[in-house]
C-alpha positions in Angstrom: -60.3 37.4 -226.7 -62.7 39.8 -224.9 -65.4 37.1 -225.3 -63.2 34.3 -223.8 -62.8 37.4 -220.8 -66.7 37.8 -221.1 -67.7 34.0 -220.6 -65.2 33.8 -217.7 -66.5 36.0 -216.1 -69.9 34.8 -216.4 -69.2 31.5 -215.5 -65.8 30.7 -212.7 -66.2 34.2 -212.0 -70.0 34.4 -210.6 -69.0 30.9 -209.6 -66.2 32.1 -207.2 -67.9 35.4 -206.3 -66.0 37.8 -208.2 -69.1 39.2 -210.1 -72.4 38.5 -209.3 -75.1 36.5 -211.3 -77.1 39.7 -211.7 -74.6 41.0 -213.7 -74.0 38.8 -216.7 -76.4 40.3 -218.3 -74.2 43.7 -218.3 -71.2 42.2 -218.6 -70.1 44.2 -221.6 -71.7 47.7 -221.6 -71.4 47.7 -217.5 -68.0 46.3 -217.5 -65.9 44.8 -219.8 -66.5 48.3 -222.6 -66.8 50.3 -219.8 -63.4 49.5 -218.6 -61.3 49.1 -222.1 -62.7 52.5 -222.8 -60.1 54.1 -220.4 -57.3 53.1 -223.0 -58.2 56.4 -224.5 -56.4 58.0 -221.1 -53.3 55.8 -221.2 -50.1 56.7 -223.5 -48.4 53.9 -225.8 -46.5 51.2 -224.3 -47.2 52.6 -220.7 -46.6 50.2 -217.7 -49.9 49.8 -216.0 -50.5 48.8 -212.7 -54.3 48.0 -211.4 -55.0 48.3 -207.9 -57.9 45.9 -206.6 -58.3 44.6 -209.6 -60.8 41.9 -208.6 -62.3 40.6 -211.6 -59.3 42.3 -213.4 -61.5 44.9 -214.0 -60.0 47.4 -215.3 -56.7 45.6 -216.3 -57.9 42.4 -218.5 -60.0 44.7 -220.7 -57.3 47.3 -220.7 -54.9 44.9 -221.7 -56.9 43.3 -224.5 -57.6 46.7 -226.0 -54.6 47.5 -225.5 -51.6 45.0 -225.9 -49.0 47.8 -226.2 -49.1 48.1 -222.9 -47.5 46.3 -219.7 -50.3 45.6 -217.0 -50.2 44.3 -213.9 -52.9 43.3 -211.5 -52.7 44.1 -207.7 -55.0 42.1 -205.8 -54.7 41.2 -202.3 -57.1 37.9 -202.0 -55.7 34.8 -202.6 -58.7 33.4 -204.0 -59.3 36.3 -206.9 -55.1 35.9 -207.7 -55.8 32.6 -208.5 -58.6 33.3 -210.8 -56.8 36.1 -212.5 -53.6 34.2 -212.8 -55.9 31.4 -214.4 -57.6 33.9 -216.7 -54.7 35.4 -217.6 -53.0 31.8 -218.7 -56.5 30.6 -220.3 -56.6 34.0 -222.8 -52.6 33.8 -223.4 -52.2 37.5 -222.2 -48.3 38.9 -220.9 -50.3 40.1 -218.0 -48.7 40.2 -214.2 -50.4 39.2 -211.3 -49.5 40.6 -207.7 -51.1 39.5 -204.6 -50.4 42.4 -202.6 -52.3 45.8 -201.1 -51.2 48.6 -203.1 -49.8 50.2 -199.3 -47.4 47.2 -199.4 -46.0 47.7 -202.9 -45.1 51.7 -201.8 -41.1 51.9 -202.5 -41.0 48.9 -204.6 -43.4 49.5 -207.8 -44.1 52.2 -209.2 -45.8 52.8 -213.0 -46.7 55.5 -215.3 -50.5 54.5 -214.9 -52.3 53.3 -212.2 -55.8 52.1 -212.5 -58.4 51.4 -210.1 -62.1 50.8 -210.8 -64.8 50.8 -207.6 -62.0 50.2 -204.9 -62.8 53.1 -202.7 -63.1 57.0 -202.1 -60.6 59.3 -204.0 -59.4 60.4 -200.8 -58.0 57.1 -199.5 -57.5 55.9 -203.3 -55.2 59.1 -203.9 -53.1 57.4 -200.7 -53.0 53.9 -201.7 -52.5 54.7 -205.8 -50.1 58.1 -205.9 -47.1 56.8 -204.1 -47.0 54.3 -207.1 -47.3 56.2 -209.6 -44.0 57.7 -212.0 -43.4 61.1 -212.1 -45.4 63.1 -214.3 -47.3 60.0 -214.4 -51.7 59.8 -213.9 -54.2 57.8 -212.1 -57.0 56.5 -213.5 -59.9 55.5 -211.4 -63.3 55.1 -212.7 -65.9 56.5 -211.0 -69.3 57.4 -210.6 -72.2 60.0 -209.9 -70.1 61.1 -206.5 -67.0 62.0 -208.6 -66.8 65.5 -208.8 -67.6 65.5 -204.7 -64.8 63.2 -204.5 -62.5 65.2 -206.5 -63.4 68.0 -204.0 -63.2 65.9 -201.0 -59.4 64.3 -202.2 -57.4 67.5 -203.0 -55.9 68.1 -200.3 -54.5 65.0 -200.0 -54.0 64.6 -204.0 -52.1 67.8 -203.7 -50.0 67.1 -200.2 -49.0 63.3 -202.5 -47.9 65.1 -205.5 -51.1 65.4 -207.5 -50.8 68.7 -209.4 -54.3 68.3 -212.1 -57.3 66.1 -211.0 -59.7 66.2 -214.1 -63.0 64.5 -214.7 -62.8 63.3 -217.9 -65.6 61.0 -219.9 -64.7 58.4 -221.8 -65.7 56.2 -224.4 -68.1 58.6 -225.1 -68.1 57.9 -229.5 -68.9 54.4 -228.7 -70.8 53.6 -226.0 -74.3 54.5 -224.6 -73.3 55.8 -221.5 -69.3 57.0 -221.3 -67.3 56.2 -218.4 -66.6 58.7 -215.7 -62.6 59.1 -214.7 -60.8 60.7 -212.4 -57.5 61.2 -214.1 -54.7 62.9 -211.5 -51.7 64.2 -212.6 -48.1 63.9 -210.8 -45.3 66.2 -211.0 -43.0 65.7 -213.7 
């Protein structure tokens, strides 16, 4: 299944814009691993929601590694919905699309993970993302060589949302060349 995920996104999705062409080439260490690694963060049969999901990356990968869970996408443009939707039928995964900014979904969703991968600083991510998620619940963003400023940066506002751990955690690290970088922020229970 993560090759039918890997040749559509080398194909419709550099054909619609989702990834670019320079990319295929990296389409599994740079994306597709680097994303399914975060399973490692996420507990069994957790609902999962990914915000800006775009190429439903994080949340494709996630939920092929993973099909104990229940992930949605979030994804406010109408023209990556319908490619994820399309995706998500072609594989035959029980993955949810949303078309909606996370802001939007405050007060109506919530989950006990939400993911996020390359959608924006930690300070405004910790205000779109931590509304949504449950009690004691964690977001997951991946991130990169500006994380640890980030964290820094974000916890005021982490802690002012409910965030009471943020924790730079690597994962994937057993397995793959480079690990990926997370942000994991904890909420009270």
């Amino acid at each position: 299944m993560a090759q039918a995920l890997v040749k559509h996104l080398a194909t419709t999705g550099v054909e619609r814009g989702l990834i670019g062409p320079r990319e295929t080439p990296r389409l599994w260490s740079r994306h597709v691993l680097n994303c399914a690694v975060i399973g490692e963060l996420v507990p069994e049969g957790a609902r999962v929601l990914d915000i800006g999901s775009g190429a439903g990356l994080p949340g494709l990968p996630l939920a092929i590694a993973r099909p104990d869970l229940r992930v949605v996408l979030v994804e406010p443009m109408l023209r990556r919905t319908t490619w994820l939707l399309e995706v998500v039928e072609a594989l035959g995964l029980d993955v949810s699309v949303v078309r909606s900014r996370a802001q939007d979904l405050h007060g109506r969703e919530r989950a006990g993970v939400v993911t996020s991968r390359a959608v924006a600083h930690l300070d405004r991510l910790a205000q779109w993302c931590l509304p949504l998620v449950d009690a004691g619940g964690h977001m997951v963003a991946i991130k990169g060589a500006t994380a640890a400023r980030e964290i820094v940066e974000a916890e005021p506002t982490i802690r002012r949302l409910g965030g009471i751990s943020t924790e730079l955690v690597h994962c994937g690290t057993a397995s793959l060349k480079l690990g990926t970088t997370v942000v994991r922020v904890t909420t009270r229970p």
